[in-house]
N, C-alpha and C positions, 0 to 999 in steps of 0.2 A: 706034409704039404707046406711047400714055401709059399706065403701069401704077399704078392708086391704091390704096394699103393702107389697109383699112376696119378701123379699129381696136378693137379689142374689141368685135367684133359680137356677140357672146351676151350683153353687160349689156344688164341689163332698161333700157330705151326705143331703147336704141342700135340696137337689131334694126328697130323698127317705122320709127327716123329714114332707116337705109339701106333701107329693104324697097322701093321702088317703083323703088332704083339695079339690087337686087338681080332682080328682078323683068324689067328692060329691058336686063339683061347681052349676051345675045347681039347686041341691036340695036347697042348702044355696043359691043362690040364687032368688028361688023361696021365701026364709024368711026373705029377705032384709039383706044379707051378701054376697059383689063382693071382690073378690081379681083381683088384678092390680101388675104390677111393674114398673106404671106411679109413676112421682112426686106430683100427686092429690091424696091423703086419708088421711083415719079417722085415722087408727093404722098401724104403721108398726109392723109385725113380722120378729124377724130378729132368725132364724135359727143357731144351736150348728157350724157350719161348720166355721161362720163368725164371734162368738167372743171368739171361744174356739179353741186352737190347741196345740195335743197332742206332740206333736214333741218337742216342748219346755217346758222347766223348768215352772213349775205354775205358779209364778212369772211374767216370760215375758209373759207367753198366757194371763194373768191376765191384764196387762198393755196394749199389743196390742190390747187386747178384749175393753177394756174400750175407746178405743182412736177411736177406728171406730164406738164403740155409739153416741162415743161424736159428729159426724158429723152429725148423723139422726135427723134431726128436725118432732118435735111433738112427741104425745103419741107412747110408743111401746111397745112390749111384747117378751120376749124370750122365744123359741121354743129348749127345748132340748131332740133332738131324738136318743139317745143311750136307748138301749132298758138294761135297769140298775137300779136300784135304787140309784146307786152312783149320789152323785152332785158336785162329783170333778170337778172343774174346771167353774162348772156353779154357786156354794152358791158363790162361791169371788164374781163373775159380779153382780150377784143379789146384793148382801150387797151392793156394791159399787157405782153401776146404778141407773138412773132414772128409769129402768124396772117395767111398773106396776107390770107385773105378769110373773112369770117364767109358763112354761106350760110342763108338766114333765111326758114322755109317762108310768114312774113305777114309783111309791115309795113303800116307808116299810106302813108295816101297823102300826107298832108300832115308832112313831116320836121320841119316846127315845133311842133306836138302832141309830140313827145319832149322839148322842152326846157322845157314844163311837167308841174306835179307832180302824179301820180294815184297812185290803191291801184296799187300792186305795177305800175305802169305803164301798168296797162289803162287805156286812157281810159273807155269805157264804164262803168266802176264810182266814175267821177268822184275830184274831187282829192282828192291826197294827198301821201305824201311823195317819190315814186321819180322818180326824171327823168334826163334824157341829157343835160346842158347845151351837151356837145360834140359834139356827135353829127354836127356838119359838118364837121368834122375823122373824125371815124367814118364817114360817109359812102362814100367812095370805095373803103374798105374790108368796106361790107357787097353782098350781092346777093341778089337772090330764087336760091332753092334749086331752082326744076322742081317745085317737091314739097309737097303740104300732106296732111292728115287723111285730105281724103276720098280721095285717091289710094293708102290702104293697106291701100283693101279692094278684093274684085270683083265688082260687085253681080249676083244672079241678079234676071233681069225676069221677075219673074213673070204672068202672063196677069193683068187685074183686071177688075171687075166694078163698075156704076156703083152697086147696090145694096148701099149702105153704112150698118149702123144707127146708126152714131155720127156724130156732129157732128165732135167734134173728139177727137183723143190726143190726155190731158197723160201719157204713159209714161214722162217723165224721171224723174232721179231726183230728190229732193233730202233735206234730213236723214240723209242716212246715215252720214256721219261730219264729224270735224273735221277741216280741213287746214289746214296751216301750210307757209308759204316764208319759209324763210329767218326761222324764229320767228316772221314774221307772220300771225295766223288771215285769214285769206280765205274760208274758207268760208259766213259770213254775207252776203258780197256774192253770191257762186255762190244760195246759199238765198233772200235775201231776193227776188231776181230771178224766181225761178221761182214762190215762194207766192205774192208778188202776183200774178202771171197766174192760181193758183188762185182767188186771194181772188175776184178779178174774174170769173168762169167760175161758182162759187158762185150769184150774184145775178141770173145769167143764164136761158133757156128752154132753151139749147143742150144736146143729148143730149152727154156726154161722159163718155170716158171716163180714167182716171186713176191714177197711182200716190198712195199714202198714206204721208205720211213715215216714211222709215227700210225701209218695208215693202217687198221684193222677191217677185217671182215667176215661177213657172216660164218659163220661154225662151221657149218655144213658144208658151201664152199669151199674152207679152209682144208676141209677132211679132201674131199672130193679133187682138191688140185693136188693134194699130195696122192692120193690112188693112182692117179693117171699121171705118176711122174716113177720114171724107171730106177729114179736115183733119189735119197733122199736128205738131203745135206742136211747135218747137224752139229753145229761150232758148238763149242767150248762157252760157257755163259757165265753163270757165279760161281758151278759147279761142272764135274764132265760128264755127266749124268743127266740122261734129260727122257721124259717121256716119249718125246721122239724117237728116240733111240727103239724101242717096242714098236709104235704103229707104224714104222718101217716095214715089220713081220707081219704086222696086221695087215697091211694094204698090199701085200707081196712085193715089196719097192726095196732095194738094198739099201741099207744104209751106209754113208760115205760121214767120216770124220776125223780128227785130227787122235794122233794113236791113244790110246789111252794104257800102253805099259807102262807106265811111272805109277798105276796107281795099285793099290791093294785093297780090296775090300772082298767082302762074301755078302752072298753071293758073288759070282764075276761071272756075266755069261762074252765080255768079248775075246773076241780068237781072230786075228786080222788075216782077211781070205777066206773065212770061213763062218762068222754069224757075223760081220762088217767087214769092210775096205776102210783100212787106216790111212791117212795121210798124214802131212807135216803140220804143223801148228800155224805155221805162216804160208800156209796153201802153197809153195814154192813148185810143189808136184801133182798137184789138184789137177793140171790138164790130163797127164800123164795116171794116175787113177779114174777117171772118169772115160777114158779112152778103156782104160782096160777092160770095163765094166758092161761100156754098150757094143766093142768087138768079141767079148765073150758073151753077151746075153741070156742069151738062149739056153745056155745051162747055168748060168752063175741066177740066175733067180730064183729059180725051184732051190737049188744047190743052199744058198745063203737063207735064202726065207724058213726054208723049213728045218736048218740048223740052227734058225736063231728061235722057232716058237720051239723046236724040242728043247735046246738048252733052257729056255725061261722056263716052262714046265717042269723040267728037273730039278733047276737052281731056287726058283720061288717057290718049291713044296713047301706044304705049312708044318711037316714031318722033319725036313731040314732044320728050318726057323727054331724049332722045339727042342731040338738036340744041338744047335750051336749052342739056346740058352740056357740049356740043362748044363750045357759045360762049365759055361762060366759061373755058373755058384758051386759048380761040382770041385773049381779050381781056386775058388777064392784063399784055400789053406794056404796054397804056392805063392802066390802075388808076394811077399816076404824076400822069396825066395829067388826069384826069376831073374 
């Protein structure tokens, strides 16, 4: 029995980074893998909440990060659950830690995209200053985690209906506050991305419906206008991964967003055409996608809806979860090697 200490699971993100390990215990367990948050085990994982904090300059989150590994005695692995391919904040720990293995819910598909410079690492948000230059030395030391976003809910499928009076939800958010990493504002690339899908939707025929910056409202509401929208748009945010992405399937509504093949992770339930409609990152073709969607209706809902709840019921078994993570200690001999 491999026994892993989850390290300060009540700090806020750490909870939602382990919840899908948390969630698939008895399976893993049935294959000789217990988590604890006794002082008895094999590995700690220690979760992004505990050696990474935004709040501060890189620098200091880099140094405090470093200083509360240094108390953990024995083997341990870093857990980073930002649903992103960015490693800001986590390649310093890594380079600098005794971390066997960073465990990383998205990367890039292409490992050479890290070694140039974008906002805060996204590429999507195009260049800038952040980059991994070493990151093939990093390499052998990182893995996909089993684990991303959408895997930390459990979506109810709701019964839906093909008569829908909206066009499209835009129910995201945006303007609602400032955000800073690591004292860099980013929330104008979050904002900027999502008003120009406004701006462009504005000048359009398309019934839609919409959040107004800053402006929040009731829950239920919020569910209830995206039901009754045929279409259900979902940008790009800190991450490409959004719970939205799911109650798309749940309300039988397509989901429309910008492509997501740059990314690699496992789970992967998107297939463009087939459980989403990709589009371009800068909407450039968003008329032309959304056209497609409500001239095909009629079968592209059933079609996409119920290939996107089959695939999440395949991809988010807690049987999967358990045998990606049986791998990775089954492969830890190699990591030398790789």
């Amino acid at each position: 029995m491999i026994k892993i200490k989850l390290c300060e699971l009540d700090k806020h993100r750490n909870e939602i980074a382990f919840r899908p390990y948390i969630w698939a215990q008895n399976v893993l367990k049935d294959i000789g893998i217990e988590f604890t948050t006794g002082d008895s085990y094999d590995f700690a994982w220690v979760a992004q909440a505990s050696f990474c904090n935004k709040t501060l300059p890189l620098k200091e989150s880099v140094d405090r990060g470093l200083e509360y590994l240094s108390t953990i005695t024995g083997d341990y692995m870093l857990l980073d659950g930002q649903d992103s391919h960015s490693l800001i904040g986590s390649a310093e720990i890594l380079r600098d830690s005794k971390a066997i293995l960073l465990l990383k819910n998205t990367l890039l598909k292409d490992w050479n995209q890290y070694k140039k410079g974008y906002v805060s690492g996204r590429l999507y948000w195009g260049e800038g200053e952040y980059k991994v230059s070493d990151i093939d030395n990093l390499k052998p030391r990182i893995k996909l985690s089993g684990t991303n976003w959408v895997g930390t809910i459990k979506p109810q499928w709701h019964n839906y209906t093909s008569n829908k009076p909206y066009d499209i939800s835009c129910m995201f958010s945006w303007g609602d506050v400032e955000n800073y990493e690591f004292t860099n504002l980013t929330s104008p690339y979050y904002d900027d991305h999502r008003k120009s899908l406004l701006d462009r939707l504005e000048k359009t025929n398309y019934k839609v419906i919409r959040r107004e910056k800053g402006v929040r409202i009731p829950q239920q509401q919020f569910y209830q206008n995206m039901f009754n929208s045929k279409i259900i748009a979902a940008p790009i945010g800190y991450g490409e991964m959004a719970v939205r992405d799911i109650e798309a399937a749940s309300f039988g509504s397509i989901l429309l967003k910008p492509s997501m093949d740059h990314l690699s992770s496992t789970p992967f339930i998107y297939e463009d055409g087939v459980t989403y409609v990709a589009c371009k990152y800068d909407w450039s073709n968003v008329e032309e996608k959304i056209d497609y969607i409500l001239t095909n209706w009629d079968h592209l809902q059933s079609f996409i809806t119920e290939n996107m709840r089959k695939r999440f019921n395949e991809e988010y078994s807690e049987e999967k979860l358990a045998i990606h993570t049986y791998n990775i200690f089954k492969n830890l001999n190699n990591i030398e090697n790789e």
